[in-house]
C-alpha positions in Angstrom: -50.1 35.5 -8.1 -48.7 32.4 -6.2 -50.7 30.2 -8.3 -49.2 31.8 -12.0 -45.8 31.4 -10.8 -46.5 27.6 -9.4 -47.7 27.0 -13.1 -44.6 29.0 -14.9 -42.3 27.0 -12.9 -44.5 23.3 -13.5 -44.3 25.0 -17.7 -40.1 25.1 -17.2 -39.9 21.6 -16.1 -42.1 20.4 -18.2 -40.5 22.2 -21.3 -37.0 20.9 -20.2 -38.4 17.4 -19.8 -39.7 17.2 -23.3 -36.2 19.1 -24.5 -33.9 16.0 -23.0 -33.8 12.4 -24.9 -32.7 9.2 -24.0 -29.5 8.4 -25.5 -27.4 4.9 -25.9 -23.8 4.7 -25.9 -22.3 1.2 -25.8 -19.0 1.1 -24.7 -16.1 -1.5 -26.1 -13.6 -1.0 -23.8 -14.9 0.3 -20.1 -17.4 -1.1 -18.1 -20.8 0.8 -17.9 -20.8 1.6 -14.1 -17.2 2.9 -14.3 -17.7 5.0 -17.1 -21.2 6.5 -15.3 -19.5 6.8 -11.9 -16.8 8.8 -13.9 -19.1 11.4 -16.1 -21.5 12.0 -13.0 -19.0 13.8 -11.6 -18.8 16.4 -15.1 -23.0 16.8 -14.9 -24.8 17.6 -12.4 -28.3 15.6 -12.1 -30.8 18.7 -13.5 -28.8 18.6 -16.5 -28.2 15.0 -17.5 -29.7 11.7 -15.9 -26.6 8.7 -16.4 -26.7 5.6 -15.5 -24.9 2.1 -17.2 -26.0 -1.5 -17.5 -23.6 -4.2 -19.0 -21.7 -2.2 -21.6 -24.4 0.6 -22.7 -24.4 3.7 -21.2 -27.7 5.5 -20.9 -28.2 9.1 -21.1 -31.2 11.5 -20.1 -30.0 15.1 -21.6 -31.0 17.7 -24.1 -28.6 17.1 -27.4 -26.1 19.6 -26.5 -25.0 18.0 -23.6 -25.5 14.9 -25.2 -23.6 15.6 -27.6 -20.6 16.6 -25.2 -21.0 13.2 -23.2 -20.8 11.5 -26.4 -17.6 13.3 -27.4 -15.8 12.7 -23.7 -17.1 8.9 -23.4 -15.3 8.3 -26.9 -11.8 9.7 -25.2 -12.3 7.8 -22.1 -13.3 4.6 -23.3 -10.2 3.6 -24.3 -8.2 0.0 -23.7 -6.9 0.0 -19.7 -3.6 0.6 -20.0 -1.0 -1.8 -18.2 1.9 -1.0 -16.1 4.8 -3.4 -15.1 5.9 -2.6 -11.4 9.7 -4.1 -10.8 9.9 -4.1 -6.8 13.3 -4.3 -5.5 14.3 -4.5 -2.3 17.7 -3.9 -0.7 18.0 -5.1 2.9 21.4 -4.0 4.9 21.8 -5.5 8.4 24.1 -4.5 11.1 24.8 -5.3 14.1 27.3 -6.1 17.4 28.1 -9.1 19.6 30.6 -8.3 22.1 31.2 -10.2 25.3 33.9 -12.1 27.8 34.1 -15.5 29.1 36.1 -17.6 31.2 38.8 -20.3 30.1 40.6 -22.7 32.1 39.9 -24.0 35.8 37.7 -21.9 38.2 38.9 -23.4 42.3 37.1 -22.1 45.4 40.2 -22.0 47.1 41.4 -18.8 44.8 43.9 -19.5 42.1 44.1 -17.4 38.7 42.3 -17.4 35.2 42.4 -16.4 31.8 39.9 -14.2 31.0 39.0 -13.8 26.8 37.6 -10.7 25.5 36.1 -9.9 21.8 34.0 -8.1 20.1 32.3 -8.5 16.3 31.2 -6.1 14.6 29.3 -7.3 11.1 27.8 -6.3 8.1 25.4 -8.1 5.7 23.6 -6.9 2.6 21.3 -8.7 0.6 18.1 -8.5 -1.3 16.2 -9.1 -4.3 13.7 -8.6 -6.9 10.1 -9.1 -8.0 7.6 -8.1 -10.7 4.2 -7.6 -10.9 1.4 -6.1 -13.4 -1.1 -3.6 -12.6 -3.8 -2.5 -14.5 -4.5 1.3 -14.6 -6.9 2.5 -12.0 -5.8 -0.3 -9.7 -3.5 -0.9 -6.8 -1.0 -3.1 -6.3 0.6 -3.8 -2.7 4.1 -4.4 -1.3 4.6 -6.1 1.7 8.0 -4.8 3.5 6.8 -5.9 7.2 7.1 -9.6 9.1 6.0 -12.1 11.5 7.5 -11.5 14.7 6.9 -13.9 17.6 5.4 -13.5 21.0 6.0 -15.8 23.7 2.5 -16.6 25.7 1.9 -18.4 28.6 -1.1 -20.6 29.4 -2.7 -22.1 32.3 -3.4 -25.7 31.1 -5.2 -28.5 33.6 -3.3 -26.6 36.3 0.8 -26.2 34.3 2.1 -23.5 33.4 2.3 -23.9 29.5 4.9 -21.6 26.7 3.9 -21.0 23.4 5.1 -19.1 20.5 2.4 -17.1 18.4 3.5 -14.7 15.3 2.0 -11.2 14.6 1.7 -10.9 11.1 3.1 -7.0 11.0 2.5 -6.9 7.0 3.9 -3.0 6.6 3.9 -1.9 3.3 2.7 0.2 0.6 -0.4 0.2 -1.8 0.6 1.6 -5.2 -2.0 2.8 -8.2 0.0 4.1 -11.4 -2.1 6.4 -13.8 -0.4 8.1 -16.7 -0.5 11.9 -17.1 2.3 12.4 -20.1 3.7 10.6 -22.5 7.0 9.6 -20.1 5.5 10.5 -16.9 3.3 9.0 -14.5 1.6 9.2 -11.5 2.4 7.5 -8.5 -0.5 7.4 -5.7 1.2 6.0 -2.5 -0.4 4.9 0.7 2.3 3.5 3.2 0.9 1.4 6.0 2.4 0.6 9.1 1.8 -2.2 11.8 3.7 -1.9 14.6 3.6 -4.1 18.0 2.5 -2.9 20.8 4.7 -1.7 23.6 2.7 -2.9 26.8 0.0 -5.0 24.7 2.3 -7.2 22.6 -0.2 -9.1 21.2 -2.1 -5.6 20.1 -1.1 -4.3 16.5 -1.3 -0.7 16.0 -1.6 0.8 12.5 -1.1 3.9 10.8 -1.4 5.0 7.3 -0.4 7.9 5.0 -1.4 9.0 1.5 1.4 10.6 -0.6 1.4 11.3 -4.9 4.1 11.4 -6.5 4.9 12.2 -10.5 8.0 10.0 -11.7 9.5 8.8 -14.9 9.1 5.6 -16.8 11.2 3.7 -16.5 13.3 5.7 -13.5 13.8 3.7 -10.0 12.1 5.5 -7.2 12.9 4.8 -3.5 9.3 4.3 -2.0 10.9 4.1 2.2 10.6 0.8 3.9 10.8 -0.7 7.2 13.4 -1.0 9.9 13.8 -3.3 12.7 16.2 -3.1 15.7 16.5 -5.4 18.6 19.3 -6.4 21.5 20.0 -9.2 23.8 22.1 -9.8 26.8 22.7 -12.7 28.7 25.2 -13.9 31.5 26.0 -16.3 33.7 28.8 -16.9 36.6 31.8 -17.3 33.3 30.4 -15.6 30.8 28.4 -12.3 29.4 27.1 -11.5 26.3 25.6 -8.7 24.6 23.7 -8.7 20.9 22.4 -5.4 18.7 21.4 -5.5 15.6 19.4 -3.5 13.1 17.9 -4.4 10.1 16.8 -2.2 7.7 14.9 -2.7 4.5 14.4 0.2 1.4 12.2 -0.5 -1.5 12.8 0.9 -4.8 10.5 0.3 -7.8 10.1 0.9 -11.5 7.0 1.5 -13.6 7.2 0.7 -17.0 4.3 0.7 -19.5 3.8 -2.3 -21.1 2.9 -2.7 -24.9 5.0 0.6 -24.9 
């Protein structure tokens, strides 16, 4: 009994095998692996065998599904659309300096002096634009992040010796555009951040996060960005001063289809 269904089973395969063909498709627009990559993902192996090499894409199917492939590979292989990203950034800084000082003659033996007060607040805006071109299917990134520097210190033939070294803290965004309408596309997002360390300061750490979002063309779309805030004091026997600030940068782009 084992033995008849061991041969029934060995008479299927061997029937399907003679049912499938090989089948060549060459492709004009798409590169072979893509393509493959792409359709393997419809067909499971039993019921059709792809594979691509330079631009001919090889199938191992019965004509049915053959037939199918052939029909999909004809929608997809179609010229990469292009998409013009306009990046632009807006960058608003604020910050404080307030402080005292001494004017006039300072005597051991007591006497009087003028002492001078103020405080600043101020406000700076400023940024700019850029454009890049991306092709569908691939990414693009924008860098909203910067060097900041670290002082060191080093032991050098027995001195104590200060350097300056900058952390490259390239935050930013990776961007792929695919369109889904005819005014519409979408937007895959993956923000990165690199942030210095709080004890470390020479160790970066880094975070990432995978958003999609559906937009217009041609519609400006605030994408976050990246905000920095720092303060300073110093003083001395006549004087004291104190420094805030905070610097914040937004990025906005636009994706427009070009040849549109």
């Amino acid at each position: 009994m084992l033995r008849a269904i061991t041969l029934l089973l060995a008479l299927g395969l061997s029937l399907m095998t003679q049912a499938q063909r090989l089948e060549t498709i060459t492709l004009q627009h798409r590169t072979a692996e893509d393509m493959a990559r792409q359709v393997r993902e419809l067909y499971p192996e039993d019921q059709a065998h792809i594979s691509g090499h330079r631009n001919q894409l090889l199938i191992r199917a019965d004509d049915s599904i053959i037939a199918e492939i052939h029909d999909l590979v004809m929608q997809l292989d179609t010229p990469q659309r292009q998409f013009l990203i306009t990046v632009s950034r807006d960058r608003n800084r604020l910050g404080e300096n307030s402080g005292w000082g001494v004017s006039g003659v300072i005597s051991n033996k007591g006497g009087s002096a003028q002492v001078e007060a103020g405080k600043k607040v101020y406000s700076t805006r400023g940024g700019g634009q850029q454009t890049l071109t991306v092709v569908e299917g691939s990414s693009a990134f924008i860098n909203t992040g910067q060097k900041q520097p670290v002082r060191t210190t080093q032991r050098i033939n027995g001195r104590l010796v200060d350097s300056v070294e900058y952390l490259d803290l390239s935050s930013g965004v990776y961007v792929e555009p695919r369109l889904t309408g005819q005014n519409r596309v979408e937007l895959k997002v993956r923000s990165q951040s690199n942030e210095r360390d709080d004890i470390q300061q020479q160790r970066i750490n880094t975070s990432s996060l995978d958003t999609i979002r559906v937009v217009q063309l041609g519609e400006w779309v605030e994408l976050g960005g990246a905000s920095l805030t720092s303060s300073r004091s110093d003083s001395g026997i006549t004087y004291s001063t104190r420094r805030q600030s905070a610097d914040e940068q937004s990025v906005l782009i636009k994706v427009e289809l070009l040849g549109n």
